[in-house]
C-alpha positions as CSV (number, residue, x, y, z in Angstrom):
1,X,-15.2,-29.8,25.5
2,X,-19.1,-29.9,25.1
3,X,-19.6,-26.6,26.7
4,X,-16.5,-24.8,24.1
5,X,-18.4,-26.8,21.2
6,X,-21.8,-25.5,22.0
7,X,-21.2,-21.7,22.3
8,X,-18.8,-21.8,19.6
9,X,-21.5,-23.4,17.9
10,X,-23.9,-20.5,19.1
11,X,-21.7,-17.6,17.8
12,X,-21.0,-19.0,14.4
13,X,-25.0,-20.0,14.1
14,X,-25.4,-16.3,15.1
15,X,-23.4,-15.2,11.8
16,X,-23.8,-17.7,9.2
17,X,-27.6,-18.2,9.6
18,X,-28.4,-14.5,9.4
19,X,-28.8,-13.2,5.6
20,X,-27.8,-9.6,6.8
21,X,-24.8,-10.3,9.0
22,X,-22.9,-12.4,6.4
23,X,-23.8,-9.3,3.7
24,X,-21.9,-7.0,6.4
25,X,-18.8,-9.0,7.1
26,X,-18.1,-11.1,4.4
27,X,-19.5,-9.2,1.3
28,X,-19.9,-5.4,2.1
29,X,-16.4,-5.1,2.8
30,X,-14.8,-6.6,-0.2
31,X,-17.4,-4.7,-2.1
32,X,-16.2,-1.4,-0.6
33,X,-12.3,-2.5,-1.2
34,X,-12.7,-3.4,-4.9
35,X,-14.9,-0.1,-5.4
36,X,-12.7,2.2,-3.6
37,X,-9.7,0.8,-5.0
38,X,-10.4,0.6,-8.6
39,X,-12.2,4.4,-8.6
40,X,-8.5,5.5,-7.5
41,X,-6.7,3.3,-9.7
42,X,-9.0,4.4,-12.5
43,X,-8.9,8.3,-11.0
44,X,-5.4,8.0,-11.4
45,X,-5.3,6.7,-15.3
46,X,-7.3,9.4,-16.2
47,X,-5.1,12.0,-14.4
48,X,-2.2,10.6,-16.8
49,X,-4.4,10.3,-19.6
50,X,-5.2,13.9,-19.2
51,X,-2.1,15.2,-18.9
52,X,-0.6,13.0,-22.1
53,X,-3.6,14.9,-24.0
54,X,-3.0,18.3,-22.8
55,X,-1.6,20.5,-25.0
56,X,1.4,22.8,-22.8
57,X,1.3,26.8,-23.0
58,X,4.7,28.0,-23.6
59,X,6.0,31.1,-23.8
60,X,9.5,32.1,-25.6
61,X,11.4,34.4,-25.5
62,X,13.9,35.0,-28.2
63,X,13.4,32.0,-29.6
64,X,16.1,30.8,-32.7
65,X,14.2,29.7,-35.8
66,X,15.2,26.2,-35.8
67,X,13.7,25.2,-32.5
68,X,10.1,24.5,-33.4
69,X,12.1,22.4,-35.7
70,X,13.2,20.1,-32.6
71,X,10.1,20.3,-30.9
72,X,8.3,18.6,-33.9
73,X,11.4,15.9,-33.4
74,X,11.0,15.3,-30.5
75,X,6.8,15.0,-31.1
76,X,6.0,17.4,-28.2
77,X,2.8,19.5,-29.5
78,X,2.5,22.8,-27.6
79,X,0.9,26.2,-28.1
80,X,3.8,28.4,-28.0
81,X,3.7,32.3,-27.5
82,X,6.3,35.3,-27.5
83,X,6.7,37.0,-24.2
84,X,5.6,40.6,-24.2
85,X,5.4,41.1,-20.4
86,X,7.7,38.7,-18.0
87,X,6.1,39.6,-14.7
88,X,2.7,38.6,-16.5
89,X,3.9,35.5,-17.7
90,X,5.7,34.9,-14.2
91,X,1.6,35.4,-13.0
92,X,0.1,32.8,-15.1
93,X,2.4,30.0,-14.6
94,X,2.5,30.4,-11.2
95,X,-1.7,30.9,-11.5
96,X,-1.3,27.2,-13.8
97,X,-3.2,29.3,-16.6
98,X,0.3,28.7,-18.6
99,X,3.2,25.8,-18.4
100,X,6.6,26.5,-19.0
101,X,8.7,29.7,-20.0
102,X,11.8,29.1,-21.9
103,X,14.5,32.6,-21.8
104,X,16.7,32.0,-24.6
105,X,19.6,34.5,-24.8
106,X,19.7,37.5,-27.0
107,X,22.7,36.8,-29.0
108,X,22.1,32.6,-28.5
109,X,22.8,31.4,-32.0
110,X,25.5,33.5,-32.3
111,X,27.4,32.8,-28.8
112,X,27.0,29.4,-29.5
113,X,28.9,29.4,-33.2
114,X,31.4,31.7,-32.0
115,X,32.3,30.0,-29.4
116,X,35.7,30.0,-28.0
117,X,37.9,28.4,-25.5
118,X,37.2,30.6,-22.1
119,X,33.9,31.9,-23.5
120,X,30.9,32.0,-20.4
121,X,28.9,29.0,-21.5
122,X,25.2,29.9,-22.9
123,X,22.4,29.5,-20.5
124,X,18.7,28.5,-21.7
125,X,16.5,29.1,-18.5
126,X,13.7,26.9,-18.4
127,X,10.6,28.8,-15.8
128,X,7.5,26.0,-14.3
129,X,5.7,25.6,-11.9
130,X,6.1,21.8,-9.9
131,X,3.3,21.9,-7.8
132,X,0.6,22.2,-11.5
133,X,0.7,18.5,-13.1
134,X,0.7,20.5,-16.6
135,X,3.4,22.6,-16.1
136,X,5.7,19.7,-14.4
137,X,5.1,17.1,-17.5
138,X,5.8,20.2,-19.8
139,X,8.8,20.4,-18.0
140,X,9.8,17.0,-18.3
141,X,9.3,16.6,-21.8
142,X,10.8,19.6,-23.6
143,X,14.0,19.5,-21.3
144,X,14.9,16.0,-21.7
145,X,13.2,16.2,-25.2
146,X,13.9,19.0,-27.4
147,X,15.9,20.8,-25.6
148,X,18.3,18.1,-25.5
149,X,18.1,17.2,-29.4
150,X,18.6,20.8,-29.9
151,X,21.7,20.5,-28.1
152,X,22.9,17.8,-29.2
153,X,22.3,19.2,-32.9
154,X,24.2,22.1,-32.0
155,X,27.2,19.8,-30.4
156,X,27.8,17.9,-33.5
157,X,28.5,21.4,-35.3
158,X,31.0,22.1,-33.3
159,X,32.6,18.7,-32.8
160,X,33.9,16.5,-35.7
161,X,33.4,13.2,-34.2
162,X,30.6,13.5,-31.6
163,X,32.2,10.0,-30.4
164,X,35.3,11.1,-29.6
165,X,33.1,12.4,-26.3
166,X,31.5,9.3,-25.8
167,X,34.1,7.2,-23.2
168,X,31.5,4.5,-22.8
169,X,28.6,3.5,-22.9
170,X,26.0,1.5,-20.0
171,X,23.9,-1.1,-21.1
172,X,23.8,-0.3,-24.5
173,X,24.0,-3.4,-25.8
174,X,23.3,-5.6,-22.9
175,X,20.0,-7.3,-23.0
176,X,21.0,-10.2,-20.1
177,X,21.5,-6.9,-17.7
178,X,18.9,-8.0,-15.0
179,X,19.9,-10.9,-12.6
180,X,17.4,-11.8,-10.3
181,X,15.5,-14.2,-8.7
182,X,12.0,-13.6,-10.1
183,X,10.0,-16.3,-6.9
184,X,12.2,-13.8,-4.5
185,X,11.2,-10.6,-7.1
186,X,7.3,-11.3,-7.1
187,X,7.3,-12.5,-3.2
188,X,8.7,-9.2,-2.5
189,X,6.4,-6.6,-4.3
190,X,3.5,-8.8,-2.6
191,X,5.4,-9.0,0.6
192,X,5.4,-5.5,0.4
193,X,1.8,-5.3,0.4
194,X,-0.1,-8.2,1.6
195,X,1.0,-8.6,5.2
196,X,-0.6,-5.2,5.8
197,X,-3.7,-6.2,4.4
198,X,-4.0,-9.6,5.8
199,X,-3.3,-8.1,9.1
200,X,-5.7,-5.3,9.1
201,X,-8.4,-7.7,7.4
202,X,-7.6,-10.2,9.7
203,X,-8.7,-7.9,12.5
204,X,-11.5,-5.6,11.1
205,X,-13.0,-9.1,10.6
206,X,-13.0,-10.1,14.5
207,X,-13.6,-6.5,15.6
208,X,-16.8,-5.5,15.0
209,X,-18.2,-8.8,15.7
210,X,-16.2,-9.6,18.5
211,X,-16.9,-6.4,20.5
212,X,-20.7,-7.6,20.5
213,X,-19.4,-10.9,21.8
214,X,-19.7,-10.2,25.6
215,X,-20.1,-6.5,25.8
216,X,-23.4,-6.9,23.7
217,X,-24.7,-10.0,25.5
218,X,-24.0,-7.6,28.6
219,X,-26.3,-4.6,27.4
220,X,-28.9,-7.0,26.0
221,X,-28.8,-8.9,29.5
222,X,-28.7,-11.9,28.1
223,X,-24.8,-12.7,29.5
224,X,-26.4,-13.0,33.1
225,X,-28.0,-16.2,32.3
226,X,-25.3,-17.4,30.0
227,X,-23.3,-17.5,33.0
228,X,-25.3,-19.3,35.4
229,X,-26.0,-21.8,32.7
230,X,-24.0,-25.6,33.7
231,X,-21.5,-24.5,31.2
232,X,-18.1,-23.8,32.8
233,X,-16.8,-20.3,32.4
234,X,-13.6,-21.5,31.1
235,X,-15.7,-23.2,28.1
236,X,-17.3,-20.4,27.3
237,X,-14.5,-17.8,27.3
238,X,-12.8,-20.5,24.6
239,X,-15.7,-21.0,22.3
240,X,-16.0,-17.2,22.0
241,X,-12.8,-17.4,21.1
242,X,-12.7,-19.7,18.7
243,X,-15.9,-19.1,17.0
244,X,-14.0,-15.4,16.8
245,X,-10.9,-17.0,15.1
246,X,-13.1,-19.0,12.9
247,X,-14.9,-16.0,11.5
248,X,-12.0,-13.7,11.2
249,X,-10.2,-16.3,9.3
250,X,-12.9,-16.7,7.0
251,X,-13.4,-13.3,6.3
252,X,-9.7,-12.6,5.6
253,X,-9.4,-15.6,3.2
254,X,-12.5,-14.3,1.2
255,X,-10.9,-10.6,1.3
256,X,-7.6,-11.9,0.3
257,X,-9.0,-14.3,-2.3
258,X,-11.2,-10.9,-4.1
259,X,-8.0,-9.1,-3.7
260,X,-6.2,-12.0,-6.0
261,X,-9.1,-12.4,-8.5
262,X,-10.0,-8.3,-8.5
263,X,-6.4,-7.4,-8.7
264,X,-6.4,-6.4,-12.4
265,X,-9.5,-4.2,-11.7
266,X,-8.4,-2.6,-8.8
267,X,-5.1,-1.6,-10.8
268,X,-6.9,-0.5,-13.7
269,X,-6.5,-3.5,-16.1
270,X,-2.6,-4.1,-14.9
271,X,-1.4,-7.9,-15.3
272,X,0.9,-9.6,-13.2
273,X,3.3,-9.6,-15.5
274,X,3.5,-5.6,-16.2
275,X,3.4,-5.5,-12.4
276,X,6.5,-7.4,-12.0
277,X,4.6,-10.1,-9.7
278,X,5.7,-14.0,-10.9
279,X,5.0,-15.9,-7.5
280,X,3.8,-19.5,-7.3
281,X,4.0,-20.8,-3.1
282,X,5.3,-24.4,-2.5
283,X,3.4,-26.6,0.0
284,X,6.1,-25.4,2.9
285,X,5.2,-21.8,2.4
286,X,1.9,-22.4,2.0
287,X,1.2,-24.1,5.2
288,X,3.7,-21.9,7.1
289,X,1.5,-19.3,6.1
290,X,-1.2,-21.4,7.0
291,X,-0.1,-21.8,10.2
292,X,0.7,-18.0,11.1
293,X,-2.7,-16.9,9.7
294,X,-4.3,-19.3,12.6
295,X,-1.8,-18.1,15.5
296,X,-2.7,-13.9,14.1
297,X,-6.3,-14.3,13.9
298,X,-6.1,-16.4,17.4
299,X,-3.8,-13.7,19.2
300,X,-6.9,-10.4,17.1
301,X,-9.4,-12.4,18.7
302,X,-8.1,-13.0,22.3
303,X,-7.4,-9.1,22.1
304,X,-11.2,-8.2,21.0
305,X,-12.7,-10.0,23.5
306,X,-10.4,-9.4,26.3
307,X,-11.9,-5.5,25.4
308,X,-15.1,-6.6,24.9
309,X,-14.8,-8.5,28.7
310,X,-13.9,-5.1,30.1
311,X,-16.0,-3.1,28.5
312,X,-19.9,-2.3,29.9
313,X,-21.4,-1.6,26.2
314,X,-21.1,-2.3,22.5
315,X,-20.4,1.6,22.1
316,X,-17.0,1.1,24.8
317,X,-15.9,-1.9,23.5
318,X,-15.3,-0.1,19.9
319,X,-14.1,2.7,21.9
320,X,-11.4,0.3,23.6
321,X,-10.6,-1.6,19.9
322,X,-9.6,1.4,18.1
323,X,-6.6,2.4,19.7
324,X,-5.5,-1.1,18.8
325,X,-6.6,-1.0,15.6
326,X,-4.6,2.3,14.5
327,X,-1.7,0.3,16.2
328,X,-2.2,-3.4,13.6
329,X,-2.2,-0.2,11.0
330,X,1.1,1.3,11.9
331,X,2.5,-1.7,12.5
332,X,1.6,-2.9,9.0
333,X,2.6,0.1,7.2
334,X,6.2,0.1,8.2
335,X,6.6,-3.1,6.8
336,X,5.6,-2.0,3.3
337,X,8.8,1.1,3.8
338,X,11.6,-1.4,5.5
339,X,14.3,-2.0,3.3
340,X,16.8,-3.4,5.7
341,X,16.5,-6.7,6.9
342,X,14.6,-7.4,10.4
343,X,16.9,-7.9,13.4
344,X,16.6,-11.2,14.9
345,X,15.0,-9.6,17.8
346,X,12.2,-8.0,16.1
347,X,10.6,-11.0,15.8
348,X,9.6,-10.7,19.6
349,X,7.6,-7.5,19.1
350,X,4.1,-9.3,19.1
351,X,2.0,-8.1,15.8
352,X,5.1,-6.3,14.4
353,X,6.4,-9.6,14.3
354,X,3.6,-11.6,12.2
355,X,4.0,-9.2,9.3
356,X,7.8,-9.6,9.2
357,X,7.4,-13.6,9.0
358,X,4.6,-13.3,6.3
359,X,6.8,-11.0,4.5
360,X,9.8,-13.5,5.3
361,X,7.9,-16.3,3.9
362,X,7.1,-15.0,0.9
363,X,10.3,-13.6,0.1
364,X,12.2,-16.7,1.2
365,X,13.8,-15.2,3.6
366,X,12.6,-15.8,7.2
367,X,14.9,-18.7,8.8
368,X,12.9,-21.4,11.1
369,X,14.0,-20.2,14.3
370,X,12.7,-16.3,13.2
371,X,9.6,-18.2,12.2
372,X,9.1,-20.2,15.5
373,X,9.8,-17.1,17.9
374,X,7.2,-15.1,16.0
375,X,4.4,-18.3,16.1
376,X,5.8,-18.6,19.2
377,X,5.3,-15.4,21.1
378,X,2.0,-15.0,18.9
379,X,0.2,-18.2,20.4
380,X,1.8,-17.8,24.0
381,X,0.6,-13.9,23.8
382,X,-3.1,-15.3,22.8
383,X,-2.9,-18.0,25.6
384,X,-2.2,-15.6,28.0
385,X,-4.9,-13.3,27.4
386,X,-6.8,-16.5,26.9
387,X,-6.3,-16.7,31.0
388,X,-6.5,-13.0,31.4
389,X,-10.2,-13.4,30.0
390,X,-11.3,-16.3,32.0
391,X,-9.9,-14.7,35.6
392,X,-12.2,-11.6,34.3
393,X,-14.9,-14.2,33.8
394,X,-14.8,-15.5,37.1
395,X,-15.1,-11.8,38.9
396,X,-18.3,-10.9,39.4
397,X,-17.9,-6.9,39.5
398,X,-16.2,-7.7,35.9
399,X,-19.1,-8.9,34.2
400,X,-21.8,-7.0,36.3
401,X,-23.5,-4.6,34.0
């Protein structure tokens, strides 16, 4: 117990009591996250911003007098122009240097007052160009906007009693509409998202540390002498180890905790409340999650140094970790997409599984026994790469360099 205690003791001394180190895992990273995170979310306000303050080019042709009438109405300002060459106005939108084309018939206002039973029904083609943000919101808010008072105007002329058409309504009148669970509501937006980023935090905190473990003591030479030190090998494999899980689980709770306290930055000044997230965790989740943190980071770090066992150099060992590390992504990313619920036996697929229970947990809707097979198969998995890295630390030819 001595030996695991003193080379635990060793590792963590080698992290905590170096200025630089902690900057580069604990800081740096959380630094980069907020940064990167809020320039997109703030990116992306200014996008919207931009296009709410554009002013559309439109071009129509044969447009009825009264129109210009029902774009005031429905407060969409736009630079409207006749159309003296199609194929050149065809050009520019698809070019983006214009936004929408609107093809009102010849005869329009006069097919649509003389009307009769059998008539072909009057077509308005609208022309954009989807793939030019402009010309899409353009889109969006004259068709559903003016276009649509404009035919609604033009309905009411012809119909006496515009609610004769009306059958019913939805939810006009119906403020009590939404019946849900807002704990369930909240845990599932951030179910959505935080089992991805716990999990890929959770091991970009052991990996770049842990690949140094024992490959780098290996390069630097200084693993030979570790080894023939009184300490037994067993000891030493488990105070990597753990010194592993204990910085990895530090550097996850501080990049979870920014992620908390940064949250409104990184969505651009969004509150809980406008994201739809009311969550508070009772003591039972909390130390289920608790719990499941400890078993992932145990299972990330018995992976890491099982590669870093196996591996000759620093620059192999990272070589070896990313395959794994694209894996704890995929993994994590399908979560945030799943809509139906896990199978029973999902919970069996080791990682997969911890992201389904954290998700569980914070929705309220992982059962015990879903929650014991995944701590389960996570700490049995860990244990027997545990062994996996001692037998390598009892060959020779393994940990020759």
């Amino acid at each position: 117990m001595s030996g695991i205690k003193q080379i635990c003791g060793k590792e963590l001394d080698r992290v905590f009591k170096d200025g630089k180190m902690l900057f580069s895992v604990f800081i740096l990273p959380v630094i980069i996250m907020v940064a990167v995170m809020s320039l997109v979310s703030n990116m992306s306000k200014k996008a919207e911003s931009d296009i709410e303050k554009h002013v559309p080019i439109v071009y129509v042709e044969n447009m009825p007098d009264e129109f210009e009438g029902f774009l005031r109405q429905a407060e969409v300002s736009c630079d409207i122009r006749g159309v003296d060459d199609r194929e050149a106005v065809t050009e520019r939108i698809r070019d983006g240097e214009a936004d929408l084309w609107i093809e009102f018939p010849g005869n329009f206002s006069e097919a649509v007052r003389n009307y009769k039973s059998g008539d072909a029904i009057v077509q308005v083609k609208v022309y954009y160009n989807p793939s030019e943000d402009y010309s899409r919101a353009a889109y969006d808010s004259i068709s559903a906007g003016a276009l649509e008072l404009y035919r609604q105007a033009l309905l009411a002329e012809r119909v006496e009693d515009m609610q004769r058409l009306t059958v019913f309504t939805v939810n006009s009148d119906n403020p009590d509409m939404v019946i849900q669970d807002d704990q369930k509501a909240g845990g599932k937006i951030l179910g959505a998202m935080l089992p991805y980023f716990v999990s890929i935090l959770l091991f970009a905190g052991a990996m770049g540390i842990g690949t140094d473990m024992v490959a780098g003591e290996k390069e630097r030479g200084t693993m030979a002498s570790l080894l023939v030190s009184p300490i037994k090998r067993s000891s030493i494999v488990l105070g990597k180890v753990f010194a592993l899980m204990i910085i990895s689980g530090v550097s996850s709770v501080i990049y979870v905790a920014a992620m908390v306290l940064f949250m409104p930055q990184m969505l651009g000044g969004a509150s809980g409340e406008e994201l739809g997230i009311n969550l508070t965790l009772d003591w039972q989740q909390i130390g289920m999650l608790a719990v499941l943190l400890v078993a992932i980071a145990f299972l990330y770090s018995a992976i890491i140094v099982l590669i870093s066992v196996l591996a000759k150099t620093v620059k192999e060992a990272s070589t070896y970790v990313t395959p794994i590390y694209m894996l704890v992504l995929v993994l994590g990313i399908i979560t945030m997409f799943t809509t139906e619920p896990p199978k029973s036996w999902f919970y069996m697929i080791p990682i997969y599984n911890t992201s389904i229970a954290l998700q569980g947990i914070l929705t309220q809707e992982v059962t015990f026994a879903q929650y014991g097979m995944t701590l389960g198969v996570t700490l049995v998995l860990g244990a027997v790469l545990v062994g996996v890295i001692a037998k390598a630390f009892e060959s020779e030819k393994t940990m020759a360099i």
